[in-house]
Each structure stands twice: as C-alpha cells, then as structure tokens.
N, CA and C atoms of all chains as a GROMACS GRO file, in nm:
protein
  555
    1UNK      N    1   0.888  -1.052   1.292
    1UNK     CA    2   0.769  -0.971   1.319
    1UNK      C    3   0.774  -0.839   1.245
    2UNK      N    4   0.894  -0.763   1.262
    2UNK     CA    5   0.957  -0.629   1.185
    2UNK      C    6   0.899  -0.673   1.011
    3UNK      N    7   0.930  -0.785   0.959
    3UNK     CA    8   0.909  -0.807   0.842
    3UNK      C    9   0.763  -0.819   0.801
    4UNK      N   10   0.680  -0.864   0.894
    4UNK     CA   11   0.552  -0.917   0.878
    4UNK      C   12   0.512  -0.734   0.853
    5UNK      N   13   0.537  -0.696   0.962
    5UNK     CA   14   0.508  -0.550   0.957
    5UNK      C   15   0.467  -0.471   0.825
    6UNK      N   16   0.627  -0.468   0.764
    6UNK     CA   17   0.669  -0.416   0.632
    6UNK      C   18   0.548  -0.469   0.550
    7UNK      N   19   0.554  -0.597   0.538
    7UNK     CA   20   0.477  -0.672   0.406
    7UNK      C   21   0.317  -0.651   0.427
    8UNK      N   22   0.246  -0.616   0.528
    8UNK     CA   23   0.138  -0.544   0.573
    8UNK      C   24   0.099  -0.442   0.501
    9UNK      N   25   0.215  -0.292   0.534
    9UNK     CA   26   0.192  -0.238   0.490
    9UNK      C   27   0.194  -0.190   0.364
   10UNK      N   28   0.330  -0.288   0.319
   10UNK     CA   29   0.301  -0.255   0.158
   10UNK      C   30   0.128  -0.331   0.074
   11UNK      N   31   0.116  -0.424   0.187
   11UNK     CA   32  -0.004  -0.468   0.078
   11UNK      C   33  -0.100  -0.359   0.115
   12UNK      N   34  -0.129  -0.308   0.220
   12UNK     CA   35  -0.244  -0.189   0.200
   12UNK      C   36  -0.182  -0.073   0.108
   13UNK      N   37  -0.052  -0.024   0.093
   13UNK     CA   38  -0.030   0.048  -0.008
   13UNK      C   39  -0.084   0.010  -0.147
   14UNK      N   40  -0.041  -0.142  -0.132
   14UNK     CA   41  -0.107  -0.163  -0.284
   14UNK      C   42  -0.287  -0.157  -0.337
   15UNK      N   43  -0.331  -0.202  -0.228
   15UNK     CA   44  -0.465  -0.181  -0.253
   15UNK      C   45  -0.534  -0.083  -0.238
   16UNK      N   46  -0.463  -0.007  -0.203
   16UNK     CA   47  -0.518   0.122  -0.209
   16UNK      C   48  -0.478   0.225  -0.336
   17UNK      N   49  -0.361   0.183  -0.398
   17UNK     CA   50  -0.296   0.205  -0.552
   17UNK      C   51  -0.419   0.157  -0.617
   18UNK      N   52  -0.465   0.011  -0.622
   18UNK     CA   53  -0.529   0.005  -0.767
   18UNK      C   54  -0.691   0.004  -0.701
   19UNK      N   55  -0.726   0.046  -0.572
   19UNK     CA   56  -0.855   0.160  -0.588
   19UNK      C   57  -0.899   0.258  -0.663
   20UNK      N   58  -0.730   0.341  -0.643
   20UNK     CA   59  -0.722   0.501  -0.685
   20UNK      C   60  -0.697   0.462  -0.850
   21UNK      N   61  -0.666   0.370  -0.862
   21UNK     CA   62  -0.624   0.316  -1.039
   21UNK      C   63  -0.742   0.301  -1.136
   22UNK      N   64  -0.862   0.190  -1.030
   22UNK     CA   65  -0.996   0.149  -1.089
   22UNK      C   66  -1.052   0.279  -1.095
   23UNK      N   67  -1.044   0.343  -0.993
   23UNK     CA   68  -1.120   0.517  -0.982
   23UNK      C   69  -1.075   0.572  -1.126
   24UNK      N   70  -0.982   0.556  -1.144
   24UNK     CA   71  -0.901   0.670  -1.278
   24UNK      C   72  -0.967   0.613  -1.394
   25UNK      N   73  -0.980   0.506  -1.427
   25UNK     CA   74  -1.055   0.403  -1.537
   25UNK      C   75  -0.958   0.269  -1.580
   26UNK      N   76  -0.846   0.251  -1.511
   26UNK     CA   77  -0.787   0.138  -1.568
   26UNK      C   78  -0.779   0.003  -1.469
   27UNK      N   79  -0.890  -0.063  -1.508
   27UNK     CA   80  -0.908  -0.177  -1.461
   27UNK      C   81  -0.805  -0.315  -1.432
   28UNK      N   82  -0.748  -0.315  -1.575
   28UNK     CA   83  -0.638  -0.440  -1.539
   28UNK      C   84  -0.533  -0.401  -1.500
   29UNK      N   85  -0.472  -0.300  -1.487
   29UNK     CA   86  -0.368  -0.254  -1.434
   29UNK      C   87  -0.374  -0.244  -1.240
   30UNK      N   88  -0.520  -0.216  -1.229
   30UNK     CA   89  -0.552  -0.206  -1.066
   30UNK      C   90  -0.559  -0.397  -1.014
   31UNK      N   91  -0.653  -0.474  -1.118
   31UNK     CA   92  -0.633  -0.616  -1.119
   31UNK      C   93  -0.478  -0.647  -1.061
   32UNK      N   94  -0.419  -0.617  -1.136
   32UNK     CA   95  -0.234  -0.687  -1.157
   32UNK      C   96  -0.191  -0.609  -0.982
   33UNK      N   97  -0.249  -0.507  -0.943
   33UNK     CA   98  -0.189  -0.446  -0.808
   33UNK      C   99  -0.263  -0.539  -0.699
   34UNK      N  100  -0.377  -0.608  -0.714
   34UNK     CA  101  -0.476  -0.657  -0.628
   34UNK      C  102  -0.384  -0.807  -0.587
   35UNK      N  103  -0.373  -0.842  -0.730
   35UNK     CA  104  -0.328  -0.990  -0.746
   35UNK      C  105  -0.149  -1.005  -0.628
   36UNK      N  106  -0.114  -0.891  -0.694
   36UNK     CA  107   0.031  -0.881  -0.644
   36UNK      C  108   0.015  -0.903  -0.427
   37UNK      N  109  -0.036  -0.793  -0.399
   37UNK     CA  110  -0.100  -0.826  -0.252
   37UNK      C  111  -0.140  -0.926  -0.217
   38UNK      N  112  -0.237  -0.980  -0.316
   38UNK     CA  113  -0.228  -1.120  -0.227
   38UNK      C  114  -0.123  -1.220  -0.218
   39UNK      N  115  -0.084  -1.214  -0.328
   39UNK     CA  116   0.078  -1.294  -0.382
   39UNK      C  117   0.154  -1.284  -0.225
   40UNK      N  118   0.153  -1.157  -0.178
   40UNK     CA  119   0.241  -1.097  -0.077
   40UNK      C  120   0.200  -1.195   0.051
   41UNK      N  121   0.069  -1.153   0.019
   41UNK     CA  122  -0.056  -1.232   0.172
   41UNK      C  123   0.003  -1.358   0.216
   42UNK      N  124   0.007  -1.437   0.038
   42UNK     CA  125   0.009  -1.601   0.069
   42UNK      C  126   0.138  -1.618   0.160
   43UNK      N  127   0.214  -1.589   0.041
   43UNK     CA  128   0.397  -1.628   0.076
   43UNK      C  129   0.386  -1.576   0.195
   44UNK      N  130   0.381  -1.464   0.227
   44UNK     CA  131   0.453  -1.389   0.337
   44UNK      C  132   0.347  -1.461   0.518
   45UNK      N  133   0.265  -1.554   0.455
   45UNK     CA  134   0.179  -1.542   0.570
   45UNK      C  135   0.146  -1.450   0.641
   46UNK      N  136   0.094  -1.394   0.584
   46UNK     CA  137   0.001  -1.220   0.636
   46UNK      C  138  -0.118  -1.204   0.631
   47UNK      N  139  -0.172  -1.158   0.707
   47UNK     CA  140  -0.335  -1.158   0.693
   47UNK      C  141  -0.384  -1.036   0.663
   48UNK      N  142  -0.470  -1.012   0.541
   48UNK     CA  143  -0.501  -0.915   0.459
   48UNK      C  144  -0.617  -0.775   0.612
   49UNK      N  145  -0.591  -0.709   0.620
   49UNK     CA  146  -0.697  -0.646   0.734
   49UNK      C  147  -0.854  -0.663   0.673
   50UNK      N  148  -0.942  -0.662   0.754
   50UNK     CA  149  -1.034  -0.703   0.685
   50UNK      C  150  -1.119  -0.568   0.608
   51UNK      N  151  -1.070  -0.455   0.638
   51UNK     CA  152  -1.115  -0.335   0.566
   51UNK      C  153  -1.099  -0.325   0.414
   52UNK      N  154  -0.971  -0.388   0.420
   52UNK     CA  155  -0.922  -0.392   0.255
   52UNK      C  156  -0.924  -0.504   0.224
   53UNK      N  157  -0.934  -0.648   0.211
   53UNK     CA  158  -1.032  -0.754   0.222
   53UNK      C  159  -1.147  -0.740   0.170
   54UNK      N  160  -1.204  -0.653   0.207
   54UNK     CA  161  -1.366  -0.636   0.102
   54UNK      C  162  -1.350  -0.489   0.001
   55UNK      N  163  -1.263  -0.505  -0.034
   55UNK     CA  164  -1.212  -0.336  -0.108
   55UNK      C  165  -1.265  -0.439  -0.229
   56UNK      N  166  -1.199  -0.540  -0.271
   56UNK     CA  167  -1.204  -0.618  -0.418
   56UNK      C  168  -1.274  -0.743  -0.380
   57UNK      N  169  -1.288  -0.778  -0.566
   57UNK     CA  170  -1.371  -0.901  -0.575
   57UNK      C  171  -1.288  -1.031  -0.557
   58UNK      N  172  -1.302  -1.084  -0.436
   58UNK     CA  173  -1.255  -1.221  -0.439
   58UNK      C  174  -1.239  -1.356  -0.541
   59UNK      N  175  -1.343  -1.329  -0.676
   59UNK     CA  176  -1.287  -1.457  -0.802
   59UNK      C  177  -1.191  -1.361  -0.890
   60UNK      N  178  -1.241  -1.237  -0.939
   60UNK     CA  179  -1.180  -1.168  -1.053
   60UNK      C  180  -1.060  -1.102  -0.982
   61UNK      N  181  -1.079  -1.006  -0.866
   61UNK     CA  182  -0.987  -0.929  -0.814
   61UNK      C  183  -0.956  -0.776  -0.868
   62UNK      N  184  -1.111  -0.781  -0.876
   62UNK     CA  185  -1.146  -0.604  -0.937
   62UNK      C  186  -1.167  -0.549  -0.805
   63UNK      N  187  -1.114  -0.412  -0.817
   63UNK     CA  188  -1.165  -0.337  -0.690
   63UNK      C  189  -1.297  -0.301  -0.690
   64UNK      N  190  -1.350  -0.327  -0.569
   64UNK     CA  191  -1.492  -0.270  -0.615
   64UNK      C  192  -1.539  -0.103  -0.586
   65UNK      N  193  -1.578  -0.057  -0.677
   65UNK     CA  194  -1.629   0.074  -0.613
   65UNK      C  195  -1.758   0.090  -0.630
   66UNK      N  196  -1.878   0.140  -0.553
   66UNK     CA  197  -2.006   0.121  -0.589
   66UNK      C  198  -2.048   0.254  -0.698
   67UNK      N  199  -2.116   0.150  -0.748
   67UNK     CA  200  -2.175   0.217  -0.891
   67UNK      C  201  -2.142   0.235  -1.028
   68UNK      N  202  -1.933   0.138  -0.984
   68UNK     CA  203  -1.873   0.144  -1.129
   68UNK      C  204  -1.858  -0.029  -1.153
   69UNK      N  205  -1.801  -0.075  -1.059
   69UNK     CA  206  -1.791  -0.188  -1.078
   69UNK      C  207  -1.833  -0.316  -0.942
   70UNK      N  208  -1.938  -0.240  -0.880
   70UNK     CA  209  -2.013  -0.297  -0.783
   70UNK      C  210  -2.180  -0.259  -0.746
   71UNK      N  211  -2.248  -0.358  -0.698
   71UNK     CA  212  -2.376  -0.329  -0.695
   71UNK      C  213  -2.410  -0.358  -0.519
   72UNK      N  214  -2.487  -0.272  -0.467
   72UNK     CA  215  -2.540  -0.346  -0.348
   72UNK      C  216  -2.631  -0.297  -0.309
   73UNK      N  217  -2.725  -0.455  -0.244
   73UNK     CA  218  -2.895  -0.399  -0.218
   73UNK      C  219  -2.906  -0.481  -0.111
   74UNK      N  220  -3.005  -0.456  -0.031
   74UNK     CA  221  -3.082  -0.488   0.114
   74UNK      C  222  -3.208  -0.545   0.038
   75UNK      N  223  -3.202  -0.680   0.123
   75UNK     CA  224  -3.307  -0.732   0.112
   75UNK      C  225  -3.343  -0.822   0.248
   76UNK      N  226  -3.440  -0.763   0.320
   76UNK     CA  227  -3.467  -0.802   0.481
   76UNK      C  228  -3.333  -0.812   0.534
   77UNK      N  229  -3.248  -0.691   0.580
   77UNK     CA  230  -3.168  -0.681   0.638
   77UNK      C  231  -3.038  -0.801   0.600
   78UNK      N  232  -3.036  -0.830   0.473
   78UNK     CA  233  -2.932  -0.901   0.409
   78UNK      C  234  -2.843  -0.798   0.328
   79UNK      N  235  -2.728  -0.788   0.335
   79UNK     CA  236  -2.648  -0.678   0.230
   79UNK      C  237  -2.601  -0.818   0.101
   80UNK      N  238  -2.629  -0.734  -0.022
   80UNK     CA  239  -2.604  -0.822  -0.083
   80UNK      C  240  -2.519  -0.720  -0.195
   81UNK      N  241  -2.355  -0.786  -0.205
   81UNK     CA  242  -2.245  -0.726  -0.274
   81UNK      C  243  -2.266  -0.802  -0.413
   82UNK      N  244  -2.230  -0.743  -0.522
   82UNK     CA  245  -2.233  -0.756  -0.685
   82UNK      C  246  -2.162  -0.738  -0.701
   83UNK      N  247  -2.007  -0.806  -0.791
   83UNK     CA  248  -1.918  -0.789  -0.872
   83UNK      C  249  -1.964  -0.728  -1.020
   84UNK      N  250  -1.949  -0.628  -1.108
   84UNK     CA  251  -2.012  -0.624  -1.182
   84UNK      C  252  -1.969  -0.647  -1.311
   85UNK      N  253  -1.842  -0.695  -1.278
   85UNK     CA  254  -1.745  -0.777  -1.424
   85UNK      C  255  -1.751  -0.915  -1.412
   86UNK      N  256  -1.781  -0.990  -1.306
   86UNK     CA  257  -1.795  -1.142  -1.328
   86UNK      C  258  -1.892  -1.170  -1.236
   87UNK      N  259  -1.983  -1.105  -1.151
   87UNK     CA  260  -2.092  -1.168  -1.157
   87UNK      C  261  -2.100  -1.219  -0.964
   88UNK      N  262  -1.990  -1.201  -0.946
   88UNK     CA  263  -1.941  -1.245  -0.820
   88UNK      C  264  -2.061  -1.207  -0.685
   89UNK      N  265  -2.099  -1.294  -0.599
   89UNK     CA  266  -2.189  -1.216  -0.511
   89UNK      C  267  -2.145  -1.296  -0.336
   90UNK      N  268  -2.189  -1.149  -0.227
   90UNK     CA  269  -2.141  -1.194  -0.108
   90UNK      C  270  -2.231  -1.184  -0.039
   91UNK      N  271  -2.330  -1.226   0.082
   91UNK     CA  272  -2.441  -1.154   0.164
   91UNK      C  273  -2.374  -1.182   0.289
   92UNK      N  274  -2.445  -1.010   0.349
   92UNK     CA  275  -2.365  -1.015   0.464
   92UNK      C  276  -2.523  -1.028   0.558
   93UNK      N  277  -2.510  -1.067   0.662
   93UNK     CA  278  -2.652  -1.076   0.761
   93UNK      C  279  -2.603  -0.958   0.853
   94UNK      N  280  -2.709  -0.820   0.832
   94UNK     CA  281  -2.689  -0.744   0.916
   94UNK      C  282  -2.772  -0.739   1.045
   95UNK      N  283  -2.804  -0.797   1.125
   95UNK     CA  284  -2.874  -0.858   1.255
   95UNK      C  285  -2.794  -0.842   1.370
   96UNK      N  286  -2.774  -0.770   1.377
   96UNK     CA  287  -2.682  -0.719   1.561
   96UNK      C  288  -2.560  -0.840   1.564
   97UNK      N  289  -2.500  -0.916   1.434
   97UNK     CA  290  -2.389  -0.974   1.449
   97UNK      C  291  -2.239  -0.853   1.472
   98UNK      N  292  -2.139  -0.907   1.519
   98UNK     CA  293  -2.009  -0.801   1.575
   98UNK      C  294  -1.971  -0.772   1.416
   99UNK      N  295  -1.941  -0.863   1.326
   99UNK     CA  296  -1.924  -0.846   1.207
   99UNK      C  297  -1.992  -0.705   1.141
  100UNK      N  298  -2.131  -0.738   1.138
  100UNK     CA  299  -2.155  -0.635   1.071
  100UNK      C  300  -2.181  -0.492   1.154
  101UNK      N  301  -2.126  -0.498   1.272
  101UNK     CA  302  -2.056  -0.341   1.313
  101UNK      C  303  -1.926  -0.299   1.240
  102UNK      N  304  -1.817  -0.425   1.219
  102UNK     CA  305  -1.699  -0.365   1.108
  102UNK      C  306  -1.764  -0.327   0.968
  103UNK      N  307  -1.863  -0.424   0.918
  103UNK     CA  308  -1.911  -0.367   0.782
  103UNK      C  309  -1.937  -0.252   0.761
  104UNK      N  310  -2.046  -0.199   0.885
  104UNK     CA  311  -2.077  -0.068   0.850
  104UNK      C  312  -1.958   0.034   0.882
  105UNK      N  313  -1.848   0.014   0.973
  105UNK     CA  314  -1.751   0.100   0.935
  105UNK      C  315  -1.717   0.090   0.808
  106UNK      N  316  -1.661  -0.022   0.726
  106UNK     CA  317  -1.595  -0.027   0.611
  106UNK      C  318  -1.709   0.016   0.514
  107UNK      N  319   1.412  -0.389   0.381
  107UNK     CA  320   1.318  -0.448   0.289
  107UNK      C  321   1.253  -0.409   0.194
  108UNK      N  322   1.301  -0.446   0.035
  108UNK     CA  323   1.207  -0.354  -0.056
  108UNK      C  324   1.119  -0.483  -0.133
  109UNK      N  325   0.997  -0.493  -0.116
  109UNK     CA  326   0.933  -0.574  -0.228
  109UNK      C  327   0.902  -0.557  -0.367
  110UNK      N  328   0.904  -0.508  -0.404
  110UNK     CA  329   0.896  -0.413  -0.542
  110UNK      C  330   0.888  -0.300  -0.582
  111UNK      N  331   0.898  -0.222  -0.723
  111UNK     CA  332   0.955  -0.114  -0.676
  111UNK      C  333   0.869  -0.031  -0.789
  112UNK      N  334   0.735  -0.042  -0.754
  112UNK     CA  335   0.586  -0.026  -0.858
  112UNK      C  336   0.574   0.145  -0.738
  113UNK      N  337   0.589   0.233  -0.834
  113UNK     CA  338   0.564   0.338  -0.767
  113UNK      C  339   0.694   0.443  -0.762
  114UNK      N  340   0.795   0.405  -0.811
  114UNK     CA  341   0.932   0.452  -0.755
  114UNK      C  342   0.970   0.514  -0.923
  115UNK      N  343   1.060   0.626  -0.891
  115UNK     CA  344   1.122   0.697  -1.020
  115UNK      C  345   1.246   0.618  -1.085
  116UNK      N  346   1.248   0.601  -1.201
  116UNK     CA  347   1.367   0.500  -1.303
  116UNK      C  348   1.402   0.619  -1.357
  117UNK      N  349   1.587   0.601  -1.382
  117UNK     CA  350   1.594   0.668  -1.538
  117UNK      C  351   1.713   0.548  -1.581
  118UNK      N  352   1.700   0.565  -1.709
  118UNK     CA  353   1.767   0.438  -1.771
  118UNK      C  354   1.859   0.534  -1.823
  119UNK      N  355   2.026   0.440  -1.769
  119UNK     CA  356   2.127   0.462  -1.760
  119UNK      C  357   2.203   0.398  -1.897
  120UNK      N  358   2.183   0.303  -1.909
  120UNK     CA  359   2.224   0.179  -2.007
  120UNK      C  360   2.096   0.106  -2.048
  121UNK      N  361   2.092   0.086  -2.184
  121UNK     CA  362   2.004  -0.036  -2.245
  121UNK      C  363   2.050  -0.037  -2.365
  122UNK      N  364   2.026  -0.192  -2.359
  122UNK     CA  365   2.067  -0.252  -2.522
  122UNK      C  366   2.032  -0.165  -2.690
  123UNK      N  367   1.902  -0.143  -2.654
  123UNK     CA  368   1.860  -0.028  -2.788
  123UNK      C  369   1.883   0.120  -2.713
  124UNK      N  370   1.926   0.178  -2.811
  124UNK     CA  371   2.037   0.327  -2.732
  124UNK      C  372   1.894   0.446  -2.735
  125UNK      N  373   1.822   0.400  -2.854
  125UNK     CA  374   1.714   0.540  -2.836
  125UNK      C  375   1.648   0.510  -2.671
  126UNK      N  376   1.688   0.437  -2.615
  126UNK     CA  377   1.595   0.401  -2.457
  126UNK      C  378   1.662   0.508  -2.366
  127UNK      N  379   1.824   0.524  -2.400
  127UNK     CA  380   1.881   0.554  -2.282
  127UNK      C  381   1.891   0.740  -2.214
  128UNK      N  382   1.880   0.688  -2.095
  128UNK     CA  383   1.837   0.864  -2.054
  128UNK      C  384   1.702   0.883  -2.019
  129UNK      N  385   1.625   0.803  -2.033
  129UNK     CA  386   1.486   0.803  -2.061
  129UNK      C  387   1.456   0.796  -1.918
  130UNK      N  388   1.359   0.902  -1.846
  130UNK     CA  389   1.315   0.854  -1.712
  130UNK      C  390   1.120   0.863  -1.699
  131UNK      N  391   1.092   0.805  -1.584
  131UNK     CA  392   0.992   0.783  -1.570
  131UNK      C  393   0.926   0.744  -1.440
  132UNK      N  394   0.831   0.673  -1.410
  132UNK     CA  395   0.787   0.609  -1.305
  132UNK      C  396   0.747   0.464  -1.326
  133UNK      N  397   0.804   0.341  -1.247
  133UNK     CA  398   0.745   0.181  -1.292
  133UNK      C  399   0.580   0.222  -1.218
  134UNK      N  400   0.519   0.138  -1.318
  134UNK     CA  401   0.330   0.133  -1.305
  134UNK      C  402   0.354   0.014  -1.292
  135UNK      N  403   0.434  -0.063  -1.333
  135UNK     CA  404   0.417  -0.228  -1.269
  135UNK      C  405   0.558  -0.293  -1.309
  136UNK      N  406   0.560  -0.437  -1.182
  136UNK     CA  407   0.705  -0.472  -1.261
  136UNK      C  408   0.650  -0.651  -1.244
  137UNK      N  409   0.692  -0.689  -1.334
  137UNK     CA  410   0.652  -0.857  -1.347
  137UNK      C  411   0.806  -0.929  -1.341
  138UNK      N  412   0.826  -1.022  -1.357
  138UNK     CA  413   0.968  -1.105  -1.319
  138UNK      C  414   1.041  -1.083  -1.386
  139UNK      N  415   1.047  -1.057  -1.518
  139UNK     CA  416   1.163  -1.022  -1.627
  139UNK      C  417   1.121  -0.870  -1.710
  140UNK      N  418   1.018  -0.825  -1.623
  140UNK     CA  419   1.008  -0.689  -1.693
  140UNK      C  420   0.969  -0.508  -1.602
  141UNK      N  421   0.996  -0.431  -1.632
  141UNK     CA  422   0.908  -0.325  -1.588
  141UNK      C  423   0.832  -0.232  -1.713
  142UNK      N  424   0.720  -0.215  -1.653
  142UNK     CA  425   0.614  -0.094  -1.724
  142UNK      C  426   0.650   0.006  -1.684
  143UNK      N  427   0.673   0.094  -1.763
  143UNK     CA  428   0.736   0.224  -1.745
  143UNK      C  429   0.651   0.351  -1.795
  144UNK      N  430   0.567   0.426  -1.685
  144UNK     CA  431   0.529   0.567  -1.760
  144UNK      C  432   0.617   0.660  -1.814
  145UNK      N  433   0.685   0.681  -1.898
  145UNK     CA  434   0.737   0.857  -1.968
  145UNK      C  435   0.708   0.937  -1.876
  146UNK      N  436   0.773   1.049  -1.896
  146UNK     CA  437   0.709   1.158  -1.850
  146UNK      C  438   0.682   1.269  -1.948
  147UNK      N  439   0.798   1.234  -2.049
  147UNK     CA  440   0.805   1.320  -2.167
  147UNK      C  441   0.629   1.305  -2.220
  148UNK      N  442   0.638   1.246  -2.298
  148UNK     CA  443   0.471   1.205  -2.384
  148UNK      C  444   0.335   1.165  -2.342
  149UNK      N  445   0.328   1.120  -2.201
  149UNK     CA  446   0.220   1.041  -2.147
  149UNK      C  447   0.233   0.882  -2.170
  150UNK      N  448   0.333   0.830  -2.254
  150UNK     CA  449   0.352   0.712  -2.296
  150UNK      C  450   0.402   0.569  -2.226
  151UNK      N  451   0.354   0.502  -2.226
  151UNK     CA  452   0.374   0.355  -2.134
  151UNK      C  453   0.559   0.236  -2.229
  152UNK      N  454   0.653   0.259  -2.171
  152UNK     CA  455   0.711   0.160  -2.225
  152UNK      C  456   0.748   0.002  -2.162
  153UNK      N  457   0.750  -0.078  -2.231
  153UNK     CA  458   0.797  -0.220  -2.146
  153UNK      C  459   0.931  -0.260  -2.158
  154UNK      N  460   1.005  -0.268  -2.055
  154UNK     CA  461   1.139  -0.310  -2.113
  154UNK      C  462   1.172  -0.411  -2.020
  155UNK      N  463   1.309  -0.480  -2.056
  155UNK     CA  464   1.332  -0.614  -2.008
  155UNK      C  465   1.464  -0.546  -1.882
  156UNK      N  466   1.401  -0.638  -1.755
  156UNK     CA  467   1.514  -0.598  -1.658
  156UNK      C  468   1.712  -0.627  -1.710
  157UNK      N  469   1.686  -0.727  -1.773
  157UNK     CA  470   1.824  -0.787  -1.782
  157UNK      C  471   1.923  -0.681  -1.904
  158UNK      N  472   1.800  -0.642  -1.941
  158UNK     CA  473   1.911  -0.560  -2.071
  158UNK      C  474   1.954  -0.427  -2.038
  159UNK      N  475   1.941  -0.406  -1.878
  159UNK     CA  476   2.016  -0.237  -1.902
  159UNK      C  477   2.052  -0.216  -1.727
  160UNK      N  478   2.122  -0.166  -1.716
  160UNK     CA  479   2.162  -0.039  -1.568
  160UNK      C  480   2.071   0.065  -1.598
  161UNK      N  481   2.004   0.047  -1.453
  161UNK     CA  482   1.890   0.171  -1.404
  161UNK      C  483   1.935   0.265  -1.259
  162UNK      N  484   1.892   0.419  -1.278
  162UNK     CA  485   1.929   0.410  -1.123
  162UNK      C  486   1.735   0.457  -1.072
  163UNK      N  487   1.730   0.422  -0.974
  163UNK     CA  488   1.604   0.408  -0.911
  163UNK      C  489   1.595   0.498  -0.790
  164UNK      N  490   1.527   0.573  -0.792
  164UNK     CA  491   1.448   0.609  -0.644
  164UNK      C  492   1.357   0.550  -0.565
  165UNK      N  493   1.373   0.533  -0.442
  165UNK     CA  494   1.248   0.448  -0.376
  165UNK      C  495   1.265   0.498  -0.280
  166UNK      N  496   1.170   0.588  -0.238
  166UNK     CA  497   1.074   0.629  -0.088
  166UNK      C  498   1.215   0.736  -0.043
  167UNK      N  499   1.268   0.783  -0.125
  167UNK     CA  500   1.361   0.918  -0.102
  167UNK      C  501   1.520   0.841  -0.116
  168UNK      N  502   1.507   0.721  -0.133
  168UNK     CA  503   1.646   0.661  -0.181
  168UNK      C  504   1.711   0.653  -0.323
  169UNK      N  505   1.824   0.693  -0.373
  169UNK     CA  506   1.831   0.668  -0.492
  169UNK      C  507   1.950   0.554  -0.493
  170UNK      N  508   1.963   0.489  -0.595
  170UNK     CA  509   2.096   0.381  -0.638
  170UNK      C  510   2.090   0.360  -0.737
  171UNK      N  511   2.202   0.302  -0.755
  171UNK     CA  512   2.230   0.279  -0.915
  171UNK      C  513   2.227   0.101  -0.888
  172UNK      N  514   2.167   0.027  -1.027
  172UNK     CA  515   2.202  -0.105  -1.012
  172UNK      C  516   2.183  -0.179  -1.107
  173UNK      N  517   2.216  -0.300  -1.179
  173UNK     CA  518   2.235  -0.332  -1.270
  173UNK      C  519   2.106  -0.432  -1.265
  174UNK      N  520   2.034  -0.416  -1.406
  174UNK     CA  521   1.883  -0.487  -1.364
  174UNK      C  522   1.902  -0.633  -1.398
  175UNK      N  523   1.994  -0.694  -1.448
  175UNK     CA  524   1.972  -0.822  -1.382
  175UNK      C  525   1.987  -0.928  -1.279
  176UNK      N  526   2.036  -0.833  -1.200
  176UNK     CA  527   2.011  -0.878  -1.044
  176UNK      C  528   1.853  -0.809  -0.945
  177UNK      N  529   1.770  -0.804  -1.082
  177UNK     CA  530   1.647  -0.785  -1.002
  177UNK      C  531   1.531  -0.878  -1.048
  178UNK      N  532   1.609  -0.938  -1.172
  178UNK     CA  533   1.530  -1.013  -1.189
  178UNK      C  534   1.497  -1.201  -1.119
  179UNK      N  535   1.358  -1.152  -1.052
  179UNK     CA  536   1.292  -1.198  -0.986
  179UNK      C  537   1.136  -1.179  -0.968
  180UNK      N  538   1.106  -1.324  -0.908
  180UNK     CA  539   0.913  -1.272  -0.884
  180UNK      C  540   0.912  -1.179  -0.790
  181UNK      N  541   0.870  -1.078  -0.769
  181UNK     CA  542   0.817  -0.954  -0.645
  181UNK      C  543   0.790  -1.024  -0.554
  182UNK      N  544   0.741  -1.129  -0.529
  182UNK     CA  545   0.721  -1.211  -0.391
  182UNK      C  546   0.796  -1.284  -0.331
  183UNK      N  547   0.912  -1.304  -0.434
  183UNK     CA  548   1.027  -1.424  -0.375
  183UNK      C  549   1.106  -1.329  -0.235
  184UNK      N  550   1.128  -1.195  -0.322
  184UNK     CA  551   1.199  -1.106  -0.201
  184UNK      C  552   1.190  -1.151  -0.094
  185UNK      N  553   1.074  -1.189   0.002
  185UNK     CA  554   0.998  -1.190   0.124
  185UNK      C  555   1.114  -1.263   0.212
   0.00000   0.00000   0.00000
C-alpha cells in the first residue's frame, strides 16, 4: 500500500512537470513525462486521480492547456475538449450529472 | 523507493570520453540506457550512456555515488 502511495505521487509529480514543460514551449519533452506516468499507472496498478487524467490528451499525450494546445466549446450544455496537435475530441454532458461537479472543479 | 531520477542534480565523476568528466547538471529525462542532461555551464542539453561512467546524484536532499551501470534499466521495472 506504502508503495502504491509513492508511485501516486510520483506520477502527479510528473504530470505536473510536463504541464509546467508544455507551458515553457517544449512539447515532446512534456510528451516523454506524460508517457512515463502512465508507464507507472499500468505496471504499478495505480489509478491516475481523475484531476490529472484530464490534464493530457489521451491518443497523443500532450498536455493540454487551453488556448495553446487545447480548444473548448459549449454546445447545449455539452463541453466539448479539442486536442489541438492530433485532433483528439472528448464531450462531457454537463446536466446535473456528479461527474460534471468534478469537471467544473478541474 | 526511487523510480527515476528525472529532476535530480548529476555530476559526472568518471566517463569514457574525459572532456565529460566533472561536468554537472540536472537529468530532464532518463530512458533505459541513457540520461538527458541540462549543463548548467552553457544552457546546453547532453545525452550520455548510463553504462559508460560513475555519477554521484542528488535526489530529494540525498546524495550517492554509484556506478551507472547498475541503473541501467526501464524506469518502470523499479516498481
């Protein structure tokens, strides 16, 4: 459990490294930190929190930040997420589901 | 438990090509047979191979000395 712990928190360390990385301008270098976390996720059987879970793009594994490398628009109370290096898209239904009370925190 | 050591201060103690040695920095990434290494001197990125040198490392206020080819490994196998 002590271990599960550890490997937790290093993966939010990491994704939060190649946030602050994509922020700076270097994209594949924040990629290679994204990829590594999950690497951690699989093996280690860990479950990613779901705050940082929607930090990046699930095909490419770009972080997303809005307006550099993410797009998002409402359309009848649909959130609709844009990858903006491959194209990637997520809709969330914002309708009094419990879910999208965590969304709007995150 | 250390899983990798992307973030932590190097200075190279020993390596095969001698202009390397002495050289310190910070790893920006480490892959199975290598680390990326920022300078501090120049702004400059170097790649070097774990197996060819003794490093001593800082991590999270720890320092050691250790011979890098007993690190070579995938970052995930650690677990």
């Amino acid at each position: 459990m002590r271990r599960k712990n550890q490997i937790k928190k290093r993966i939010i360390e990491l994704i939060e490294l190649a946030y602050n990385t994509a922020k700076s301008g270097n994209l594949e270098l924040a990629r290679e930190y994204v990829k590594l976390a999950e690497m951690y996720s699989r093996k280690g059987k860990v479950e990613i929190p779901l705050k940082y879970k929607r930090m990046f793009c699930r095909k490419c594994y770009t972080p997303l930040i809005i307006g550099v490398t993410e797009r998002r628009r409402m359309r009848s109370k649909i959130l609709i997420r844009t990858c903006l290096i491959c194209n990637w898209q997520r809709r969330y239904v914002l309708s009094g589901n419990k879910r999208s009370d965590k969304e709007n925190e995150s | 438990m250390i899983l990798d050591y992307i973030n932590s201060r190097i200075k190279i103690l020993w390596y095969t090509d001698p202009f390397l040695i002495s050289r310190e920095g910070v790893i920006v990434l480490e892959t199975e047979k290598t680390f990326l290494i920022k300078l501090e001197e120049k702004n400059k990125f170097i790649r070097i191979f774990k197996a060819h040198g003794i490093f001593e490392i800082t991590f999270k206020g720890k320092s050691f000395i250790i011979a890098g080819y007993k690190l070579v490994r995938k970052p995930w196998k650690r677990i």
